[in-house]
C-alpha positions as CSV (number, residue, x, y, z in Angstrom):
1,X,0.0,0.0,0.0
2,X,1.0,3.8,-0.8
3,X,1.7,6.3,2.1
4,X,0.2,9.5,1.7
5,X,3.0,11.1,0.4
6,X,3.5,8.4,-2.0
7,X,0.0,9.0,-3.5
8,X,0.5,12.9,-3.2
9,X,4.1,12.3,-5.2
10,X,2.7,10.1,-7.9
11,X,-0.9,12.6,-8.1
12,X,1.7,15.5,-8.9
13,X,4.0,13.4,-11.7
14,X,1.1,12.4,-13.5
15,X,-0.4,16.1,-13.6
16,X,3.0,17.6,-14.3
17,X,3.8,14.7,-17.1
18,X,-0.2,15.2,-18.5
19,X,-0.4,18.8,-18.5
20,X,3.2,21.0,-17.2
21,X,3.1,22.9,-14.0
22,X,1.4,25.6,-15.0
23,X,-1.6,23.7,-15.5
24,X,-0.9,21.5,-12.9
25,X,-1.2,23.9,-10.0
26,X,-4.1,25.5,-12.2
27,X,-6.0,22.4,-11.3
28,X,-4.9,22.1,-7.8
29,X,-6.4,25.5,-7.2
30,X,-9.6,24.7,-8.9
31,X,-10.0,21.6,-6.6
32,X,-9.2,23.3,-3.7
33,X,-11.8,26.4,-4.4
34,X,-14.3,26.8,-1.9
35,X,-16.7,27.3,-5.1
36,X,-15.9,24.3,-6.4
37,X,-18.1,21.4,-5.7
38,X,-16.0,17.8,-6.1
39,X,-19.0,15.8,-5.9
40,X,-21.3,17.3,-8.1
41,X,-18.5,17.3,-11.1
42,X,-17.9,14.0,-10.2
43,X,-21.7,13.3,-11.3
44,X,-21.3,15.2,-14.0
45,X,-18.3,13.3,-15.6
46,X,-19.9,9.8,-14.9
47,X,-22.7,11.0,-16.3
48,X,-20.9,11.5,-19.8
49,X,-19.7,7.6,-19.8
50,X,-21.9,4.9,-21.0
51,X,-22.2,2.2,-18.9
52,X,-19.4,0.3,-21.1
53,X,-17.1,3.1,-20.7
54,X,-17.0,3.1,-17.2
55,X,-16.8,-1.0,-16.7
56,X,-13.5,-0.7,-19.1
57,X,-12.2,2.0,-17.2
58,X,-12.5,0.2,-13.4
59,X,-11.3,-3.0,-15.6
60,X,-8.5,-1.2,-16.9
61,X,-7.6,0.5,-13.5
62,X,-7.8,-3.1,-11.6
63,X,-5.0,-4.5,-14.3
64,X,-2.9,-1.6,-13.5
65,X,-3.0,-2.0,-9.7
66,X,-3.1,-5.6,-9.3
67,X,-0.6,-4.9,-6.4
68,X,-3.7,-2.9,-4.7
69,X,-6.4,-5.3,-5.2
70,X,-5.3,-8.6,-5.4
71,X,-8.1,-10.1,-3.6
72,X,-10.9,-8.2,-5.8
73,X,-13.3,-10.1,-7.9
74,X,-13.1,-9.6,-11.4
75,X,-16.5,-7.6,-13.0
């Protein structure tokens, strides 16, 4: 299992890798606006996915952390 500054660390290299600093800390200060609302864009982003899209996104996330869920069923 990840510490929490192992999460934090690897949150932060993917952001930087995906879209530079600049962006990076962009987002970080979205997410940590009081206006903004985690759960209801949360909603909104599940919303867009089909039902397929979503069951081939947790599939594709379980075969990348097998380390984290080796006891999980498969869907």
């Amino acid at each position: 299992m990840i510490d929490t500054f192992g999460t934090l660390r690897r949150g932060m290299e993917v952001l930087t890798e995906n879209m530079g600093i600049v962006e990076a800390e962009e987002f970080i200060f979205l997410i940590k606006s009081e206006h903004f609302d985690y759960t209801e864009w949360q909603r909104r982003y599940f919303d867009n996915m089909t039902l397929e899209e979503l069951k081939l996104s947790i599939e594709e996330y379980f075969e990348n952390h097998e380390d984290l869920f080796h006891n999980a069923t498969k869907l």
